[in-house]
C-alpha positions as a Markdown table, in Angstrom:
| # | Residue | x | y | z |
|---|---|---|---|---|
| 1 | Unk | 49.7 | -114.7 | 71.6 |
| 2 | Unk | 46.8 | -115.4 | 73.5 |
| 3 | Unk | 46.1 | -114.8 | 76.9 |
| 4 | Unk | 43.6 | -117.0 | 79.4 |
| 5 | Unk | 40.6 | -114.3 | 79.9 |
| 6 | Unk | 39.3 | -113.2 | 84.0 |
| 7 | Unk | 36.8 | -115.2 | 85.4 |
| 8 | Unk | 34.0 | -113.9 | 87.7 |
| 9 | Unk | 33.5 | -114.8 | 91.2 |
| 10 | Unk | 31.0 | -113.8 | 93.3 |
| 11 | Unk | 32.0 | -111.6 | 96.5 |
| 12 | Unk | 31.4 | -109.1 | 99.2 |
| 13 | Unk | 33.4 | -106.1 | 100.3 |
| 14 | Unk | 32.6 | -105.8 | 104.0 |
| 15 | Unk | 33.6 | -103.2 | 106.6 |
| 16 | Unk | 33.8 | -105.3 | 109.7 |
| 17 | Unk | 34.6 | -103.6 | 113.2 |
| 18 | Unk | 37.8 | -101.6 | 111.8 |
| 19 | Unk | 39.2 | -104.0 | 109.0 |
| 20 | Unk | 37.7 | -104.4 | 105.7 |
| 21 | Unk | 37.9 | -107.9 | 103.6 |
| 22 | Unk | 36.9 | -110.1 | 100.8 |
| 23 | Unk | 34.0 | -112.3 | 101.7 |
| 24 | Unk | 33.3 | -115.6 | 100.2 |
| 25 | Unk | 30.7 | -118.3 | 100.3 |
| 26 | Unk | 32.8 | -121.6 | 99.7 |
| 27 | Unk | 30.5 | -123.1 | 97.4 |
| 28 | Unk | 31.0 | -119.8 | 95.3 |
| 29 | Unk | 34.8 | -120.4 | 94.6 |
| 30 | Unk | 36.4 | -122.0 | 91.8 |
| 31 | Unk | 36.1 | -125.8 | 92.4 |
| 32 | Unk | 40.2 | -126.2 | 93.2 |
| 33 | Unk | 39.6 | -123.4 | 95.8 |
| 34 | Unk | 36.7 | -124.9 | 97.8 |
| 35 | Unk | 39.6 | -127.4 | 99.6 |
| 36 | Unk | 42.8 | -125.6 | 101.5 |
| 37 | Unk | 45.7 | -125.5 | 99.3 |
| 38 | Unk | 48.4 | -123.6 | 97.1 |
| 39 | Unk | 45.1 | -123.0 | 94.3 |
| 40 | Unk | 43.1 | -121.8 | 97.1 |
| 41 | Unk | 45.7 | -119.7 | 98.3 |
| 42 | Unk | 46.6 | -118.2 | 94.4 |
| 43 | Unk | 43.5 | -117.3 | 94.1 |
| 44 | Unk | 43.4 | -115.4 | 97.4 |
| 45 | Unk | 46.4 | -113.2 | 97.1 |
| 46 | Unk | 45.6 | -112.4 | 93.4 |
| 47 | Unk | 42.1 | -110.6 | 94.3 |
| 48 | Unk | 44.0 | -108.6 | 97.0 |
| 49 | Unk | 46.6 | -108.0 | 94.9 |
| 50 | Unk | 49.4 | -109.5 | 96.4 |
| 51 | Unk | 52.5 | -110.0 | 96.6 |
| 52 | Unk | 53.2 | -106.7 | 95.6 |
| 53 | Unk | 57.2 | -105.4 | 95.5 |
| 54 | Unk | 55.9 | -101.9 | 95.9 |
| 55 | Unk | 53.1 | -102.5 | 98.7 |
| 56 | Unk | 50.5 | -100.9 | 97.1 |
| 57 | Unk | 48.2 | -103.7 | 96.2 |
| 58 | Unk | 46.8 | -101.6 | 93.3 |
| 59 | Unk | 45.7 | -103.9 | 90.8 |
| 60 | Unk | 43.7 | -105.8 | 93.7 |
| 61 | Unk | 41.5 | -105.1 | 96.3 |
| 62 | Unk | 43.6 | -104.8 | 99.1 |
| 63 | Unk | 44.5 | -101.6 | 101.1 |
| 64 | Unk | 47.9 | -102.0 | 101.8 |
| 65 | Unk | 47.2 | -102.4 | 105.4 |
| 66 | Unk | 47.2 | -105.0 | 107.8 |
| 67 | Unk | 44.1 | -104.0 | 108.2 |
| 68 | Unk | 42.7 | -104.3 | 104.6 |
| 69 | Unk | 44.6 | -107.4 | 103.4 |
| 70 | Unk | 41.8 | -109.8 | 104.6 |
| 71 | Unk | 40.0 | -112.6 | 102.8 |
| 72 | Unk | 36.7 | -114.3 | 104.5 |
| 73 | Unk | 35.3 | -117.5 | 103.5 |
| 74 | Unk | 31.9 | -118.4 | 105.0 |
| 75 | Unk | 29.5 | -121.8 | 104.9 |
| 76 | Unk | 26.8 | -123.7 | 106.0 |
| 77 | Unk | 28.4 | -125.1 | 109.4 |
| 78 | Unk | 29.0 | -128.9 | 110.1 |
| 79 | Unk | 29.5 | -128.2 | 113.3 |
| 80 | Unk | 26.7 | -129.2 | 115.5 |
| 81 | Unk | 24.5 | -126.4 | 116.9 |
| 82 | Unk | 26.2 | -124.0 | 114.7 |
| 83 | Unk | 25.0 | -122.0 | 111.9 |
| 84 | Unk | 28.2 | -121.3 | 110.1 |
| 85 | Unk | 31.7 | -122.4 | 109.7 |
| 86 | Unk | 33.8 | -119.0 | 109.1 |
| 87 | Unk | 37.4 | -119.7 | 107.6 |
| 88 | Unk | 39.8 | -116.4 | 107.6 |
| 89 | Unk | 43.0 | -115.8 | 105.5 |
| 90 | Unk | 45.9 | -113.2 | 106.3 |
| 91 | Unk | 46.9 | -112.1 | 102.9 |
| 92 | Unk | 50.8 | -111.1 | 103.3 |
| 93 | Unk | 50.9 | -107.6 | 101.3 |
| 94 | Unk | 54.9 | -108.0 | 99.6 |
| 95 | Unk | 55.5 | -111.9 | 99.7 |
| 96 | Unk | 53.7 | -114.5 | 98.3 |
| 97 | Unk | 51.8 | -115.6 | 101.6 |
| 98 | Unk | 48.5 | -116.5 | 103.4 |
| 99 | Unk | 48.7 | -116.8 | 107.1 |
| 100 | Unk | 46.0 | -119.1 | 108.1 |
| 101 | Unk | 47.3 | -119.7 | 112.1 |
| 102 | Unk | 44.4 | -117.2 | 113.6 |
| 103 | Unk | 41.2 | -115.1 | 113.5 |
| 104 | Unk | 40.1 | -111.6 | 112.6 |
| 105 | Unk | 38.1 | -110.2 | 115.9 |
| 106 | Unk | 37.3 | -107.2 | 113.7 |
| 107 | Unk | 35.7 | -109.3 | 110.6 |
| 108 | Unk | 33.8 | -111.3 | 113.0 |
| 109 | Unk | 31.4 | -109.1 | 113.5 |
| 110 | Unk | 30.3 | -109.6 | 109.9 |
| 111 | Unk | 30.4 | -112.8 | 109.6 |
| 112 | Unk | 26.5 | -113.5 | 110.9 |
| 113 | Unk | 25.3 | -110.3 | 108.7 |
| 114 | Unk | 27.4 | -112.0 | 105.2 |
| 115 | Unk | 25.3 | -115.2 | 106.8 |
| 116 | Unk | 22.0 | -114.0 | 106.5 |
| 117 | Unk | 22.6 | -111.9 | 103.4 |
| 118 | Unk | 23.8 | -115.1 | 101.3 |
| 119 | Unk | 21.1 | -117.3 | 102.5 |
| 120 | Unk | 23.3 | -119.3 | 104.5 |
| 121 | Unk | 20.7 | -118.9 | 107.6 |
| 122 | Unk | 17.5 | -120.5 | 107.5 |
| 123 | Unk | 14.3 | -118.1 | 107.1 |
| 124 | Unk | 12.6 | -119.3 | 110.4 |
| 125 | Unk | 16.1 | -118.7 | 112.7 |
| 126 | Unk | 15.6 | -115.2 | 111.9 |
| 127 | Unk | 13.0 | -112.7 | 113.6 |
| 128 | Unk | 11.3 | -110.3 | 111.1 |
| 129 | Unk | 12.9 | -107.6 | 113.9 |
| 130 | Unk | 15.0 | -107.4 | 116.3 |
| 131 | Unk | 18.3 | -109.6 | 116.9 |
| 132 | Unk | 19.2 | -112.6 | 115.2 |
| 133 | Unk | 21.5 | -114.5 | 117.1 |
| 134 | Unk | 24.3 | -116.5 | 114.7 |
| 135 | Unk | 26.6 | -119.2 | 116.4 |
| 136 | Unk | 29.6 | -119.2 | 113.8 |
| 137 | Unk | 32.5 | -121.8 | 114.0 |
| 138 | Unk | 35.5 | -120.1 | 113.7 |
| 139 | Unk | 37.4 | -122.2 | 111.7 |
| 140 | Unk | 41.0 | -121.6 | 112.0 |
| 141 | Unk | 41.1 | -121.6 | 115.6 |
| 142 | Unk | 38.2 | -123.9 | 116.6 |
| 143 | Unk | 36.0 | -121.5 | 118.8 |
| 144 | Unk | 32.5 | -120.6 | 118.8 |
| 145 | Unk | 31.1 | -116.9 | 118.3 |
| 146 | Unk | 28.1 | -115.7 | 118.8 |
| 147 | Unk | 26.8 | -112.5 | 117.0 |
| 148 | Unk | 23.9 | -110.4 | 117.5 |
| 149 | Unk | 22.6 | -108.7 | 114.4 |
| 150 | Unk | 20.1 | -106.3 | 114.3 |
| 151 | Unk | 17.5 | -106.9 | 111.9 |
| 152 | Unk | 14.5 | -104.5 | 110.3 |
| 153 | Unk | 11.7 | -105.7 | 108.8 |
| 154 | Unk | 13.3 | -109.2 | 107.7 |
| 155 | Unk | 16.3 | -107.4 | 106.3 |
| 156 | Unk | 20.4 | -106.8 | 108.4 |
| 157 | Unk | 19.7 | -103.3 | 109.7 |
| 158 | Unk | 23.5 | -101.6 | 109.0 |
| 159 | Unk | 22.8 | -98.1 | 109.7 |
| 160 | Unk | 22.8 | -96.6 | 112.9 |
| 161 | Unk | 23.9 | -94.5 | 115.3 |
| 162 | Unk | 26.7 | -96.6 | 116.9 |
| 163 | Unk | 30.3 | -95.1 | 116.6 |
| 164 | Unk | 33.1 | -96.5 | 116.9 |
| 165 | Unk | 36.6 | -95.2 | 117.5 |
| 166 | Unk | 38.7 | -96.3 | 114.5 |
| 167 | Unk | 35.8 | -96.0 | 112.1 |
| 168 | Unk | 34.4 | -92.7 | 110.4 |
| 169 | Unk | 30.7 | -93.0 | 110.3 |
| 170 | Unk | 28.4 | -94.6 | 112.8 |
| 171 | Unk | 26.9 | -98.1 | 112.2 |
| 172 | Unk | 24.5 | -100.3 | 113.8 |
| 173 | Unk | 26.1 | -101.9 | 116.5 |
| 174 | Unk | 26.9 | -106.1 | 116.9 |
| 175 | Unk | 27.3 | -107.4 | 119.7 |
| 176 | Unk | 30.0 | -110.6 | 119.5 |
| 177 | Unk | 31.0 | -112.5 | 121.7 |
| 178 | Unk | 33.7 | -114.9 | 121.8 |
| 179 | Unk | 33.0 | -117.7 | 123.8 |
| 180 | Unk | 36.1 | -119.9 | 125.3 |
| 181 | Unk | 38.4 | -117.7 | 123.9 |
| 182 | Unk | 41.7 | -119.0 | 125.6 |
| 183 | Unk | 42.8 | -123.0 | 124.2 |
| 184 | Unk | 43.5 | -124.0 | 120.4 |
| 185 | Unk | 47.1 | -124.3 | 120.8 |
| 186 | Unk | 47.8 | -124.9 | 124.5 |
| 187 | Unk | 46.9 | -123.6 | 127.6 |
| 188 | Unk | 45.8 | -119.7 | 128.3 |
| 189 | Unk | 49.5 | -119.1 | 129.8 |
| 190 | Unk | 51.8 | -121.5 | 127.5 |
| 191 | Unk | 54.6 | -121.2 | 129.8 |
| 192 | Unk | 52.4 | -120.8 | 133.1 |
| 193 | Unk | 53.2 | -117.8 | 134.6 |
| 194 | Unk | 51.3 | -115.1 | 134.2 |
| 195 | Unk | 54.3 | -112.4 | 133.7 |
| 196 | Unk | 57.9 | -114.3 | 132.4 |
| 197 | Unk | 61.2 | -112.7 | 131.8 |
| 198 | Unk | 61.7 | -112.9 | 128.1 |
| 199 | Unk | 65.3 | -112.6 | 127.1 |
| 200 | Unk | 65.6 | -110.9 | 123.5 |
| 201 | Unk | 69.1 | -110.4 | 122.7 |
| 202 | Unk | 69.9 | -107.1 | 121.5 |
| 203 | Unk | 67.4 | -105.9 | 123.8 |
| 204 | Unk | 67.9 | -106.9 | 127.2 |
| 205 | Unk | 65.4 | -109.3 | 129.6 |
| 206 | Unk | 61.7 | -107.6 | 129.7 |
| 207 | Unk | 58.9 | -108.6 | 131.8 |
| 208 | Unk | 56.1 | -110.0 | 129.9 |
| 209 | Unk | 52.4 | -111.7 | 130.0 |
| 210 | Unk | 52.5 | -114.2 | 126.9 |
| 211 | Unk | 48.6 | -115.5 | 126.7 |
| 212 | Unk | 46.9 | -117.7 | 124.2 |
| 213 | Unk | 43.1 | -116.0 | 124.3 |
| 214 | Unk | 41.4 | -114.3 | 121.2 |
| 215 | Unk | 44.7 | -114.5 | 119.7 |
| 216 | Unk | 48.2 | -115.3 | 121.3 |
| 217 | Unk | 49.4 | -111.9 | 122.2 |
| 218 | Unk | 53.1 | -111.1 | 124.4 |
| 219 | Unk | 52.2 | -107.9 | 126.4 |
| 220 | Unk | 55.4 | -106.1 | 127.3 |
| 221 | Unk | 55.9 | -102.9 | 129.4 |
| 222 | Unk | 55.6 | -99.4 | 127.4 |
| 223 | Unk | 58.3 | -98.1 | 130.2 |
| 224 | Unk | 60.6 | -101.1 | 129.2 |
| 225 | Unk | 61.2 | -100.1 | 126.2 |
| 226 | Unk | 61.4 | -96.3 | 126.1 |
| 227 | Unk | 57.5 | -95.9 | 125.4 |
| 228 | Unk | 54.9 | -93.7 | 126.9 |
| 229 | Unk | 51.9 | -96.3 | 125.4 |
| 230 | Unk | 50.8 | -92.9 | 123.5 |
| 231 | Unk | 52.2 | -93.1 | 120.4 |
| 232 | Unk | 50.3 | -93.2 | 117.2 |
| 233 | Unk | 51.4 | -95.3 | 114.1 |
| 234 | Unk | 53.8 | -92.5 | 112.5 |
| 235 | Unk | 55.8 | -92.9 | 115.7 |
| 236 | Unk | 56.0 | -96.3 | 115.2 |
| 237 | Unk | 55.9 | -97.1 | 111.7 |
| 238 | Unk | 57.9 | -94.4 | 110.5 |
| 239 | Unk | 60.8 | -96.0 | 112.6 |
| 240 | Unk | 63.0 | -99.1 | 111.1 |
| 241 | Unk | 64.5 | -99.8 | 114.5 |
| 242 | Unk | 61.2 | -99.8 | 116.3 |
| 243 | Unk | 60.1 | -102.1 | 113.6 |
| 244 | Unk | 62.8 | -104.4 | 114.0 |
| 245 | Unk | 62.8 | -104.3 | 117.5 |
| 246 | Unk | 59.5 | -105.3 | 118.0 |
| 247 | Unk | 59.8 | -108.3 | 115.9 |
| 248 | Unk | 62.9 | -109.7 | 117.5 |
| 249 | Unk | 60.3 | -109.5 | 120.6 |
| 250 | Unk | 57.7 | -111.5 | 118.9 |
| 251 | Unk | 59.5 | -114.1 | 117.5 |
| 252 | Unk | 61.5 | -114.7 | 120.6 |
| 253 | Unk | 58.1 | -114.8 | 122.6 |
| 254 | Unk | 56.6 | -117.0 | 120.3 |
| 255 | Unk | 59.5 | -118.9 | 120.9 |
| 256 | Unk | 59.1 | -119.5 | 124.6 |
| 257 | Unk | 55.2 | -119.7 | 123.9 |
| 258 | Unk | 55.5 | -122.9 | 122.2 |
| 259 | Unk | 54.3 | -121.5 | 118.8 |
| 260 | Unk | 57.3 | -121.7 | 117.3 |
| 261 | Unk | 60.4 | -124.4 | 117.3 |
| 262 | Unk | 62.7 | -122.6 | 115.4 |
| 263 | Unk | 63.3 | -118.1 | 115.1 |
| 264 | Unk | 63.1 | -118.7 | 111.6 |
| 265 | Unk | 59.6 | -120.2 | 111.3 |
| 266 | Unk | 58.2 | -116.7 | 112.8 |
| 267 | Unk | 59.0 | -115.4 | 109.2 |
| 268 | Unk | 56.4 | -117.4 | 108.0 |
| 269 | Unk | 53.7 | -117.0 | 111.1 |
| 270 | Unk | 53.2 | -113.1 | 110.5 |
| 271 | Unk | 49.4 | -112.7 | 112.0 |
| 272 | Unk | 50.4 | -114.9 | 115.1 |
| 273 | Unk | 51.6 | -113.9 | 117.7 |
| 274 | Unk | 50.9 | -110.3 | 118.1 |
| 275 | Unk | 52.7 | -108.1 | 120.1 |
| 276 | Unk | 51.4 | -105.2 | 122.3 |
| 277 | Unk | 52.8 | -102.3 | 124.9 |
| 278 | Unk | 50.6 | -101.2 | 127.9 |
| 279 | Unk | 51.0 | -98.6 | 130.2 |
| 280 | Unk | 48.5 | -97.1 | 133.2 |
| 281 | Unk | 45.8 | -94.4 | 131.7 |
| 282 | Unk | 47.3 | -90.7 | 130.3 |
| 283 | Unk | 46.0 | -88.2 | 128.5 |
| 284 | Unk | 46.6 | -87.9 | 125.1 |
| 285 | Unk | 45.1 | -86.8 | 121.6 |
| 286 | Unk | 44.1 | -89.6 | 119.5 |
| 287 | Unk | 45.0 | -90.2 | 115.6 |
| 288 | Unk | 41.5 | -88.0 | 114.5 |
| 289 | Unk | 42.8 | -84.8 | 116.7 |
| 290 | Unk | 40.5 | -86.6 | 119.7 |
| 291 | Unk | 41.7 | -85.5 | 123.3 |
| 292 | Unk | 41.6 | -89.0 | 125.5 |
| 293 | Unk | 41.2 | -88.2 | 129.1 |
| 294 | Unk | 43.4 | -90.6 | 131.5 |
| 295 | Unk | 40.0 | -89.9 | 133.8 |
| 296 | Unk | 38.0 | -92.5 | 131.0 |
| 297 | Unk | 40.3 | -95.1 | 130.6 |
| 298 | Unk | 41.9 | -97.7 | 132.7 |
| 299 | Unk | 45.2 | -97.9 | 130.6 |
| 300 | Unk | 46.9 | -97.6 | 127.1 |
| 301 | Unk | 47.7 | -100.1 | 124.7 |
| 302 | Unk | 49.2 | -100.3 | 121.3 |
| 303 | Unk | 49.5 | -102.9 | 119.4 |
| 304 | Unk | 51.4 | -104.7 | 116.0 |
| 305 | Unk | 49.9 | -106.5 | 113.7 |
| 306 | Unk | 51.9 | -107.8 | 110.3 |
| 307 | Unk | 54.7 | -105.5 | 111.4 |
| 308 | Unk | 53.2 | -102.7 | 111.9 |
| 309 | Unk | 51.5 | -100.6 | 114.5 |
| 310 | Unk | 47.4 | -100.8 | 113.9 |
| 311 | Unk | 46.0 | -97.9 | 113.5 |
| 312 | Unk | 43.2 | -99.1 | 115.9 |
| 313 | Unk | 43.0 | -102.8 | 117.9 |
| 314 | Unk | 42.9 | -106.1 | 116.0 |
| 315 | Unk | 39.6 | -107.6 | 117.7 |
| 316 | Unk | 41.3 | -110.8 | 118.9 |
| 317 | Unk | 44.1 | -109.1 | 120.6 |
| 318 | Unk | 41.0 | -106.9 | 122.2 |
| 319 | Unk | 40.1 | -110.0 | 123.8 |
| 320 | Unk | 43.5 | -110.6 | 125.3 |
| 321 | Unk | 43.5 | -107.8 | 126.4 |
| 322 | Unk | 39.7 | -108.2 | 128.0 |
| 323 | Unk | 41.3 | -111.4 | 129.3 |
| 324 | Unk | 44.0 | -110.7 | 130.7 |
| 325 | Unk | 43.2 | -107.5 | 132.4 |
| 326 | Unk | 40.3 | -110.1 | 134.0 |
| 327 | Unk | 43.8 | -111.9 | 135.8 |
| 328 | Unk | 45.3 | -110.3 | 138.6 |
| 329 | Unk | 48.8 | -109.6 | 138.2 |
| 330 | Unk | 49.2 | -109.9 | 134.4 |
| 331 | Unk | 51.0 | -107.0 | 133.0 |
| 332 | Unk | 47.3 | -105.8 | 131.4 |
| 333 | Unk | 45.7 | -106.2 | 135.1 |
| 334 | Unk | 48.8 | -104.4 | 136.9 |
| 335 | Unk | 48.6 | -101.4 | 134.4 |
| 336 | Unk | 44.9 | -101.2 | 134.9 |
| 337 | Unk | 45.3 | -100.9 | 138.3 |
| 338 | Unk | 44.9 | -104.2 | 139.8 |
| 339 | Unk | 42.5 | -105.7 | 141.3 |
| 340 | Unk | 39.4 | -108.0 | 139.9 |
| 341 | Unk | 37.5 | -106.7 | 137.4 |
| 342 | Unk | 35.1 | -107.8 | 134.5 |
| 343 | Unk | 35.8 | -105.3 | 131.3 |
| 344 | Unk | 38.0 | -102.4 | 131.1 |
| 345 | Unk | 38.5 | -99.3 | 128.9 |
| 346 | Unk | 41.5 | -99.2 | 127.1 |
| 347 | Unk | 43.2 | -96.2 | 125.1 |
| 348 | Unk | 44.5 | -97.3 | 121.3 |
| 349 | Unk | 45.7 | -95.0 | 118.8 |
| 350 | Unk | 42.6 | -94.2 | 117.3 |
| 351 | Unk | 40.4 | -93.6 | 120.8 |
| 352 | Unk | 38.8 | -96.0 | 122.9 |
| 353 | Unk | 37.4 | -99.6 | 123.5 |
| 354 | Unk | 35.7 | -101.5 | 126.2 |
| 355 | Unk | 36.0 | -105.2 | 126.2 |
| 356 | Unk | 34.3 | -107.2 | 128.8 |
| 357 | Unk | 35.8 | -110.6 | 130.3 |
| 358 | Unk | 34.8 | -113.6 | 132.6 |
| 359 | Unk | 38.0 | -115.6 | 133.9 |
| 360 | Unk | 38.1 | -118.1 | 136.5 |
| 361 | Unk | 40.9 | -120.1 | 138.8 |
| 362 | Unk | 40.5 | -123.6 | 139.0 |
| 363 | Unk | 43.4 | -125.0 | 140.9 |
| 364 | Unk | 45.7 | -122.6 | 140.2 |
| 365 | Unk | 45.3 | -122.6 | 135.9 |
| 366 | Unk | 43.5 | -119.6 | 134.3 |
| 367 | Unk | 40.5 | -120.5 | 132.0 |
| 368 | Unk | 38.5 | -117.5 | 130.6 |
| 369 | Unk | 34.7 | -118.3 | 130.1 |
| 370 | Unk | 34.2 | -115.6 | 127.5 |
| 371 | Unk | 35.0 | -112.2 | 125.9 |
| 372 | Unk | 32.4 | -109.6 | 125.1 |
| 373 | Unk | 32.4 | -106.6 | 122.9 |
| 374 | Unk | 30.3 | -104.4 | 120.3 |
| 375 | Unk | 31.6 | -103.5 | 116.8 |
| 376 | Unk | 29.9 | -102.9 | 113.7 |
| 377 | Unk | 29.4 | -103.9 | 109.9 |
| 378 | Unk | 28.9 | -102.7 | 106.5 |
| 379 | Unk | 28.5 | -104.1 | 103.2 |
| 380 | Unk | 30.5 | -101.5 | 101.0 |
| 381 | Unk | 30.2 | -103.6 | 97.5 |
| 382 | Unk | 28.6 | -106.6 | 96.3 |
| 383 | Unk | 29.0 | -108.5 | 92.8 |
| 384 | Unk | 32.3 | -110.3 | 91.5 |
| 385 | Unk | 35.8 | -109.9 | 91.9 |
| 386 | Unk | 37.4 | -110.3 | 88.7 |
| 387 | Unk | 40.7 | -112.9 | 88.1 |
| 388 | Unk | 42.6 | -114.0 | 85.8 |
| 389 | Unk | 41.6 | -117.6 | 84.7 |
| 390 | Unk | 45.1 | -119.4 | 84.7 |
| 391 | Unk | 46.6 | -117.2 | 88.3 |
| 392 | Unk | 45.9 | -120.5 | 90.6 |
């Protein structure tokens, strides 16, 4: 019997921030997959390896994470005064699925370097050294980024001396910035108040700041349900009813955000919204034996992402947080201390981030101007990914 043979397409394996994904430029995909669709979306999961029963993703090139289970599709923008149009798919890891509702803050930051490596940036937009400055159109929520990537003699400079918690070896570092960060689907606070009462059956009634910014993120109290704000993913993930409990919270939040008509449609809307407990600044000792002192933080913050607990912080839900700790009297701000303030120093499971924010009030509704933050990128393979001809 014979068997359609693989094809070749050509790809990137990029670190970016702390996720790692399949890059793409559009034109570079099978014809069927250049336009959004079920081909497009075949061919996806079948170069990460999904679905995969036993949640592996071994004969792909997915991790198994969250984190890892990333696909990035990059072009020339049509936007105007944009340099490229960035396009990012959620690859579900044990159902056939690609969850298209949001952005990858992480992957962002290599979006502009993938740019400029692929020849997607004109020659004379790019200084020989120094920082090339790449407006991308992020295309699944409509926003603009800006990137800043470091470039040595007419080449992406990737090494350096950057670290970043979350991420083994230092980089060089990009600065991105995420410019109107709040909007896409409704107003910064869908429900506008800044902290609600979110009834969860099972659960009980918990306080909590739902905001549509980076990413739409429901921030609940650690102390409200029976967290410290320490814990590290075993704690978490390791844990069925923690699992469980946590999604009952995010699919009745996205209820009440407007994300959502019906509890069952959150099955199918896994990478939005996310889900995240805060509590004020502790000690603790971070997932790499790291000793955090409550003395260089302003507060803790753990965070879900597919399901699970991230090992680090999803980007996007970084600028929630960045955002909403920018608001007085969100449950970010009030953990932070209080108070007006322009970036804060948050504790995740794997150290440290500090995400900056401008907010504003304009007759009462919250608008945030921008969010600010440095990560870093890495090309980690370059050539083809390999697929079977007849799998989309």
């Amino acid at each position: 019997m014979a068997f359609v043979p693989q094809i070749k397409i050509p790809a990137t394996y990029i670190r970016g921030g702390t996720s790692k994904g399949v890059f793409f430029s559009l034109t570079d995909l099978p014809e069927t997959a250049q336009v959004a669709g079920p081909a497009r979306d075949a061919l996806l999961m079948r170069v990460i390896g999904s679905p995969d029963p036993y949640g592996k993703q071994t004969d792909g090139m997915g991790g198994a994470t969250s984190s890892t289970s990333k696909t990035v599709i990059v072009a020339k923008s049509e936007v105007a005064d944009h340099d490229v149009d960035y396009l990012f798919g959620q690859v579900a890891i044990d159902r056939a699925f690609v969850d298209w509702s949001g952005n990858c803050g992480n992957l962002s930051s290599a979006v502009g370097a993938f740019a400029i490596h692929s020849g997607l940036i004109d020659a004379d937009k790019l200084p020989e050294n120094g920082l090339a400055t790449i407006r991308i159109w992020q295309a699944n929520i409509q926003k603009t980024i800006i990137t800043q990537v470091p470039m040595c003699n007419g080449q992406v400079q990737e090494t350096g001396d950057f670290e970043l918690d979350g991420v083994t070896f230092p980089a060089a570092k990009i600065q991105v910035e995420f410019m109107d960060p709040a909007g896409g689907e409704g107003s910064m606070f869908p429900t506008g108040n800044l902290v609600d009462k979110l009834e969860v059956p099972g659960i009980g009634t918990l306080d909590a700041t739902m905001i549509n910014a980076g990413i739409p993120t429901i921030f609940v109290n650690a102390a409200d349900i029976n967290y410290t704000g320490t814990e590290l993913q075993e704690q978490i993930n390791g844990d069925p009813k923690a699992l469980e409990m946590f999604e009952l919270i995010r699919s009745h939040g996205a209820l009440k955000m407007g994300l959502i008509s019906d509890l069952e449609e959150a099955k199918a809307r896994q990478h939005t919204p996310k889900v995240a407990f805060v509590s004020p600044a502790s000690d603790y000792v971070s997932s790499s034996g790291k000793s955090i002192s409550a003395n260089d933080i302003d507060l803790s913050v753990r965070a879900l992402s597919m399901g699970k607990l991230h090992h680090a912080m999803m980007g996007t839900a970084a600028v929630a947080i960045g955002t909403a700790a920018a608001i007085p009297g969100t449950l970010v701000n009030r953990a932070a201390g209080g108070g007006a303030r322009q970036e804060v120093n948050f504790g995740h499971p794997s150290g440290t981030l500090l995400v900056g924010a401008v907010a504003s009030e304009n007759n009462g509704e919250w608008t945030a101007d921008k969010a600010i933050m440095s990560r870093s990128a890495r090309i980690l393979m370059e050539g083809w990914v390999r697929v079977p001809g007849d799998c989309f």
